[in-house]
C-alpha positions in Angstrom: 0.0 0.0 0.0 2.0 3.4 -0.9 2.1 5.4 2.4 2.4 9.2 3.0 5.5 10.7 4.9 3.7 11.0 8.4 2.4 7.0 8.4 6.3 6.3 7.5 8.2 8.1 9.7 5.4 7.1 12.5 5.8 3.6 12.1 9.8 3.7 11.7 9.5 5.1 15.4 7.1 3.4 16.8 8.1 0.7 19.3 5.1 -0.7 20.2 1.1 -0.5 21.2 -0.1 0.5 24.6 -2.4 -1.4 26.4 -5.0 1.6 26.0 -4.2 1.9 22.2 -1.6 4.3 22.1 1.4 4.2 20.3 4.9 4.1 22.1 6.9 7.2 20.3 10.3 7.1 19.8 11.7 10.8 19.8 14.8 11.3 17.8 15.6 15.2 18.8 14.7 16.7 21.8 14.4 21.0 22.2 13.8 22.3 25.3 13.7 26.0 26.4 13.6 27.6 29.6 10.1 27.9 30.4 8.1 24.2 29.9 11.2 22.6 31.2 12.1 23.4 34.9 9.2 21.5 36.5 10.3 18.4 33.9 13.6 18.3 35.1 12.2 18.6 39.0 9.9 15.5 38.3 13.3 13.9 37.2 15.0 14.3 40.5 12.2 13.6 42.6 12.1 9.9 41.1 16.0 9.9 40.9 15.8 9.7 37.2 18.7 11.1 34.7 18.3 11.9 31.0 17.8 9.2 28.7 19.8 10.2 26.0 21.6 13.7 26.5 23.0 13.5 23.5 19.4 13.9 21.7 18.4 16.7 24.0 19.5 20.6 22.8 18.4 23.6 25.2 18.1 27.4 24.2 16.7 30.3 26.0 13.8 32.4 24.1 11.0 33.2 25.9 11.8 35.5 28.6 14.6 36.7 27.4 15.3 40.7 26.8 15.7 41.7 23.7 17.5 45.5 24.6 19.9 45.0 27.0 21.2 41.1 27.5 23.4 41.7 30.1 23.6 39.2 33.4 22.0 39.7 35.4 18.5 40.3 33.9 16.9 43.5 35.5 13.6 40.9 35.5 14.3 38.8 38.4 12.0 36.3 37.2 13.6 36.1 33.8 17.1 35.7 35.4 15.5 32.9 37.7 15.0 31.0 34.7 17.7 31.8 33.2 19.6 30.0 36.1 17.3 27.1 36.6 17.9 26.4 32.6 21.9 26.5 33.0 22.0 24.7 36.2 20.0 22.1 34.7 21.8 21.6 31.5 25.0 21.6 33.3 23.6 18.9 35.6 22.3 16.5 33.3 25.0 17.0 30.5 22.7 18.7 28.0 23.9 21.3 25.5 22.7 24.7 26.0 23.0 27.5 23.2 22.5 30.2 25.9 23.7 34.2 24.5 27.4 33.4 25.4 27.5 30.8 21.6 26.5 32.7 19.0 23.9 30.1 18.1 21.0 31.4 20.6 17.9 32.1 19.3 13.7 30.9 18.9 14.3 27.5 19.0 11.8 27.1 16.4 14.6 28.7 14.4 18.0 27.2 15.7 16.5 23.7 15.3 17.0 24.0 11.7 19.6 26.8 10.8 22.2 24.5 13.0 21.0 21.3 10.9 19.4 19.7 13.9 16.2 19.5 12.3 16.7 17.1 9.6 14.0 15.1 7.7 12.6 11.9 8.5 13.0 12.8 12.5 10.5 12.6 15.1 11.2 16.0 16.8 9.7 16.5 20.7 9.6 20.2 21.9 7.6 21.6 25.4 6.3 24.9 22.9 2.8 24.4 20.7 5.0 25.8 17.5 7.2 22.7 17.4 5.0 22.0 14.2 7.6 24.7 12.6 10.4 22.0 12.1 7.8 19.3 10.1 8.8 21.7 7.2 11.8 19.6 6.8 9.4 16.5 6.5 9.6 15.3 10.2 6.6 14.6 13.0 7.6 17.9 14.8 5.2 17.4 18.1 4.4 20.8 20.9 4.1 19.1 24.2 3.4 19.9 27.8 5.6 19.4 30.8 4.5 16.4 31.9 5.5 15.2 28.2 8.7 17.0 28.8 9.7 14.6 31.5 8.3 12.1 29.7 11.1 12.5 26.7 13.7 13.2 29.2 13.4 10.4 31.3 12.4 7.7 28.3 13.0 9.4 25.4 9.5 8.1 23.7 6.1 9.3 24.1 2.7 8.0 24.2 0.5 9.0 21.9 -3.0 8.9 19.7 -2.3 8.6 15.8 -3.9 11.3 14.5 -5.5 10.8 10.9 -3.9 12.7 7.8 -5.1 15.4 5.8 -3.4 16.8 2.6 -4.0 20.0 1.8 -3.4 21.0 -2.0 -2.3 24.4 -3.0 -2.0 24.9 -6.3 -1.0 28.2 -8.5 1.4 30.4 -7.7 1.6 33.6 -5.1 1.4 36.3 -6.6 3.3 39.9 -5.9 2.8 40.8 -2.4 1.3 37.1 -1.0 3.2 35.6 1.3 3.5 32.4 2.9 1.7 33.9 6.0 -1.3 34.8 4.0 -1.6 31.2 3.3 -1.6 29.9 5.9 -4.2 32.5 7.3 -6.6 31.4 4.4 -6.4 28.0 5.2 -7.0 28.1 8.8 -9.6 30.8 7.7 -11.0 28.0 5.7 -11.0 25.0 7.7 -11.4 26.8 11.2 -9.0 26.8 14.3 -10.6 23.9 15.3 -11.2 22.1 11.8 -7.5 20.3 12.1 -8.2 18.1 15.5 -7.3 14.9 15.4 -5.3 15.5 11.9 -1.7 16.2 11.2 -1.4 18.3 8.1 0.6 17.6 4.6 1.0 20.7 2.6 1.6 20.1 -0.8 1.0 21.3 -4.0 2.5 23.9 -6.6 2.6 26.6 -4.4 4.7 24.8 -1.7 6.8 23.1 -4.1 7.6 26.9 -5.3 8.5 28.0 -1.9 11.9 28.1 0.3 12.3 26.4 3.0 11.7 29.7 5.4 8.7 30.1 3.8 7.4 26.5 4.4 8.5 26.7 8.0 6.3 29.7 8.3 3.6 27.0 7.1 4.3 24.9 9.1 4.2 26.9 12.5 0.6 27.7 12.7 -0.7 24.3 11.5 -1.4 23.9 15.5 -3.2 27.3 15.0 -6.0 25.4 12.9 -6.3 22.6 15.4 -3.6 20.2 13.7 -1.3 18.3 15.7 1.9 18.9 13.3 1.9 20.0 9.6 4.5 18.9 7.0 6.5 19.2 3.5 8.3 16.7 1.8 11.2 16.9 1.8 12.9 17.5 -2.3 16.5 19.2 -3.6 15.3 22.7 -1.4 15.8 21.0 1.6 18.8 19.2 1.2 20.7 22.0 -0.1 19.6 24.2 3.3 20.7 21.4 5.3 23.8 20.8 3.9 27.2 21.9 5.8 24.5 23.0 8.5 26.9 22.8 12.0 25.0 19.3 12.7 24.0 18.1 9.4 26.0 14.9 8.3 29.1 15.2 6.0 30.6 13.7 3.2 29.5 10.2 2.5 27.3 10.0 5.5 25.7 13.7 4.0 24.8 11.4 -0.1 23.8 8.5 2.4 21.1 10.7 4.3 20.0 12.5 1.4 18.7 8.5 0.2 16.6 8.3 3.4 15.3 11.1 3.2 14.1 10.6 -0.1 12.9 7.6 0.7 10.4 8.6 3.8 8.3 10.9 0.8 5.0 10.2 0.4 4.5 7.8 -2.4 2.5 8.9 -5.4 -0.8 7.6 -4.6 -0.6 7.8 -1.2 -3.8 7.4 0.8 -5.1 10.3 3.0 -8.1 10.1 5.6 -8.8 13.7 3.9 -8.1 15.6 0.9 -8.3 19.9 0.6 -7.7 21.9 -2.6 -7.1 25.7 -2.5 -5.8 28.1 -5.3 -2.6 30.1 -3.8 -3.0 32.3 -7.0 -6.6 33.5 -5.8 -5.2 35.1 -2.4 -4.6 38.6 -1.3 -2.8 39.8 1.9 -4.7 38.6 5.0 -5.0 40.6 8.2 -6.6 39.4 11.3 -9.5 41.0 12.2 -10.7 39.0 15.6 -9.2 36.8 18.6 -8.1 34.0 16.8 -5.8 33.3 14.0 -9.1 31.9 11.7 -10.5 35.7 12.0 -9.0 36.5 9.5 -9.9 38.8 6.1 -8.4 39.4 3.0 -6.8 42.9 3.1 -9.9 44.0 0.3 -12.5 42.5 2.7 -14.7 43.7 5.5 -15.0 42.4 8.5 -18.0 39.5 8.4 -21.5 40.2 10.3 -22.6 37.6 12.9 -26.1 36.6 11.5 -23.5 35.7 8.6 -21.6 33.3 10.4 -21.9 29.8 11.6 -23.6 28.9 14.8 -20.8 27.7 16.6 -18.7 31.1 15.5 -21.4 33.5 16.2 -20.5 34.1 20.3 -17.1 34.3 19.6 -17.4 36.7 16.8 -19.3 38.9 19.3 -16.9 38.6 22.2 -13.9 39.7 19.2 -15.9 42.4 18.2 -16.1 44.1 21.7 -12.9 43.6 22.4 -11.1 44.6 19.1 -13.7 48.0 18.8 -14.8 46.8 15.4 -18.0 47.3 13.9 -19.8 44.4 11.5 -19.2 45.2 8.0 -16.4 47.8 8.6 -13.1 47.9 6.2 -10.3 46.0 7.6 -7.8 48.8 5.4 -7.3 51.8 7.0 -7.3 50.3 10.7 -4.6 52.5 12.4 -2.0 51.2 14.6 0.3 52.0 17.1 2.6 49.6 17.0 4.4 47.1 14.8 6.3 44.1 15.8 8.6 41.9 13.2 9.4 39.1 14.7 8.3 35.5 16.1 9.2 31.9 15.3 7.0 32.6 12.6 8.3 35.1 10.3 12.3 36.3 12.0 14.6 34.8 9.6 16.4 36.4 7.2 14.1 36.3 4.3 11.4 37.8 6.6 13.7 40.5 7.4 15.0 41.0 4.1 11.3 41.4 2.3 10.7 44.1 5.3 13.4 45.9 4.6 13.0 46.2 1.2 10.0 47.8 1.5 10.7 50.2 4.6 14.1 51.4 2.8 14.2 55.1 2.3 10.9 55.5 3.8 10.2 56.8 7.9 7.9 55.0 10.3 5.0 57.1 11.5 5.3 59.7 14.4 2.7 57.6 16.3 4.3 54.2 15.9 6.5 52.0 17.9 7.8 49.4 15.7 10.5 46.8 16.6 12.7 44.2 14.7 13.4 41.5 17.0 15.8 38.5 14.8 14.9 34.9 15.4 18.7 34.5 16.1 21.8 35.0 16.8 22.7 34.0 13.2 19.9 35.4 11.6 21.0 38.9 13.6 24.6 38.6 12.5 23.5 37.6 8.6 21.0 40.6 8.7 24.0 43.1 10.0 26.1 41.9 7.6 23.7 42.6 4.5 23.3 46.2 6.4 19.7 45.6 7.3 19.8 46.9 10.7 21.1 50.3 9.1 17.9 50.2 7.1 15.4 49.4 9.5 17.2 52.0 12.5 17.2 54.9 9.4 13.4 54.1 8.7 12.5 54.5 12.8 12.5 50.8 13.6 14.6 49.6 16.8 16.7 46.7 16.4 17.0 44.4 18.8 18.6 41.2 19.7 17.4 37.7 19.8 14.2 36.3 21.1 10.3 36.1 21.3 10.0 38.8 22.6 6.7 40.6 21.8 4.9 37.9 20.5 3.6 36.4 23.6 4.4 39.3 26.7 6.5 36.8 28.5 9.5 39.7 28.5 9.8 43.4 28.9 8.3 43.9 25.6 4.6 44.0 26.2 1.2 45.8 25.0 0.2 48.7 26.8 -3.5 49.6 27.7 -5.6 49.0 24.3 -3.0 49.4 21.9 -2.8 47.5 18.8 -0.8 46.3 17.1 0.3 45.1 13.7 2.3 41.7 14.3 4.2 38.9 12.4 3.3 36.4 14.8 1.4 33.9 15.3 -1.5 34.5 17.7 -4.1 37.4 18.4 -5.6 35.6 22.0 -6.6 38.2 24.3 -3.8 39.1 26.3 -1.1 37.0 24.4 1.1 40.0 24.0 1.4 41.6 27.5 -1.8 43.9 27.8 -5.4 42.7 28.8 -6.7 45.3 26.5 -4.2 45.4 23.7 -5.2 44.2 20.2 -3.3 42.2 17.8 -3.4 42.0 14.1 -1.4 39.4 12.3 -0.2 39.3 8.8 3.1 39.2 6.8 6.4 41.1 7.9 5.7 43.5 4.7 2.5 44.0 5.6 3.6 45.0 9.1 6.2 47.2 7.6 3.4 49.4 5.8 1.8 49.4 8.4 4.4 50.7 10.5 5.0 53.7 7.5 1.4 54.5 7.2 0.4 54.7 10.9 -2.3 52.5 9.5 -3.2 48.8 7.8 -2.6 49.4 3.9 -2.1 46.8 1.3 1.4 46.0 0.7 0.7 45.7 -2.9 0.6 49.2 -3.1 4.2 49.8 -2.0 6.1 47.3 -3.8 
């Protein structure tokens, strides 16, 4: 029977079934970062448990991490607790930690693969819900909780439901000014953040096959934003050559060897899926978030929907969205005006992302009333981005530039919301509260879309500027 990628690489890890009917997971790369993990590696001690295999196990710091001034210690005494805990216990349990001292800290989302750890075929574990990022590479990429955390550390497998699969075709190609982001905004637009339960996602199609691999990780991470467990690529000649003399990546023979694994985990032609979606990339426009949820979303031409117009089940939520984002039914989505803009996230901070913004901010100034921020997804990406002169570009056009981390995407720092601001984001969620402020308001859409944004004072369509 010809099998897709995810019923290949499940079965080549799976050791056995449960008694209840789950499946015994076999983990082949751990990530852990300093938030989900502390309490794991408590649970360890208190049984008098070490780390199963150390050697599969990479820690980096993201979360709470400032992204103006790095230096120890953190004038957020909870962020330098963690800090702390996260060294001591990497140091205790022999696990490597890429902490701000190597060069090669950063989102872990986006460390994973830019130091070749992610590689395809994998079963990758990590305790964030955006681990879905790395099946861009054509792994099982699975968010877990702490409990799960321990779990991996102490056993190095997980127990788990099979979800079914779904493919979702996207044929045609982008055109000027649609990004990777808006796609994935249409489809969970489409199918609903909770239309992918149960499901992990195959993304396939023209438009994917036309895309880099930043842009398919960008994919990737919000599959779990429509409900999915993970969301995938296959693997082809795109990934390999990103992978390749990657710090981790195999060399030499063992690099041609790989490559012939790797091919072989693809989903066969024919493969059988539980569920089959079609979508047209060439039909879509920008997208902007209009609600509380990454599936409130519009295209940049639309208006904001009216609740007799919407399904039962969305109807209460659309009114609770409405309240709190001060929108009217039926009101333009354009013209929305801001006051502040935030590049960054696991989802779009790599250097493509950055490199697309700055094209369009170049020569141009940020609005009086706008704070906007570029926050890099690494290290790497930071150093790259400096190099090219990108930071000159960006800190000429009114942007700050900052270093390495999460940062405003989910509050968790000193870069935060304040009152009912709102803000035009890169990231990945709009929940009430998710960046800092009860009261602020968050629109997601693409980096350049941000970037307008951020030079108009208000939401415009990017395809206006480019």
């Amino acid at each position: 029977m010809s099998k897709n990628l995810f019923n290949k690489v499940w079965d080549l890890h799976s050791i056995r079934e449960l008694p209840n009917g789950q499946t015994q997971l076999f983990v082949g790369l751990h990530l852990i970062h300093e938030v989900t993990s502390p309490q794991a590696f408590q649970m360890l001690r208190e049984r008098n448990l070490k780390v199963a295999c150390p050697e599969r196990t990479f820690a980096t710091v993201d979360h709470i991490i400032p992204t103006k001034s790095q230096s120890r210690p953190f004038t957020d005494t909870l962020a330098e607790q963690m800090m702390f805990e996260l060294e001591k216990n990497a140091k205790e349990f022999g696990i490597r930690l890429f902490d701000i001292s190597t060069m090669s800290q950063g989102i872990v989302h986006v460390i994973g693969p830019e130091l070749g750890l992610t590689q395809p075929g994998m079963t990758i574990a990590c305790g964030d819900s955006h681990t879905s990022t790395h099946g861009a590479f054509g792994c099982i990429a699975l968010g877990i909780g702490t409990s799960q955390v321990r779990d991996v550390l102490a056993t190095q497998c997980l127990a788990l439901d099979k979800p079914k699969v779904r493919k979702i075709d996207i044929e045609g190609s982008l055109s000027r000014g649609v990004y990777a982001k808006d796609v994935i905004l249409a489809i969970i637009k489409k199918l609903g953040v909770k239309g992918g339960i149960g499901y992990a996602y195959e993304y396939a199609g023209q438009s994917i096959e036309e895309m880099t691999m930043e842009e398919r990780m960008t994919i990737c991470n919000m599959s779990i934003e429509g409900g999915a467990k993970c969301g995938y690529t296959n693997p082809d000649q795109k990934t390999f050559d990103y992978i390749q003399n990657k710090a981790f990546a195999p060399n030499g023979d063992k690099f041609e060897n790989a490559i012939e694994y790797w091919k072989s985990i693809t989903s066969d032609k024919n493969s059988e899926y539980d569920d089959t979606v079609k979508m047209n990339a060439s039909e879509l426009e920008p997208m902007v978030t209009w609600g509380i949820n990454p599936g409130q979303a519009i295209p940049i031409s639309g208006k904001i929907p009216k609740v007799d117009e919407l399904a039962p089940e969305e109807k209460e939520n659309a009114k609770l969205a409405l309240q709190h984002m001060g929108f009217a039914q039926g009101q333009e989505i354009k013209g929305t005006r801001i006051d502040v803009a935030f590049l960054g996230s696991c989802t779009n901070s790599r250097l493509s992302d950055l490199k697309e913004g700055a094209r369009v901010v170049e020569g141009k100034k940020v609005a009086k009333n706008v704070k906007a921020i570029v926050v890099p997804g690494s290290q790497q990406v930071k150093k790259a981005a400096e190099q090219q002169g990108l930071d000159s570009i960006f800190e000429d056009s009114g942007f700050e530039w900052r270093n390495a981390g999460c940062s405003m995407c989910l509050g968790m720092n000193e870069d935060k919301l304040e009152g009912n601001e709102i803000c035009a984001s890169s990231s990945n969620r709009n929940f009430i509260g998710r960046q800092g402020s009860p009261k602020g308001r968050t629109l997601l859409m693409s980096p350049a879309m941000v970037v307008v944004a951020a030079i108009n004072g208000k939401i415009v369509d990017v395809r206006d500027y480019l």
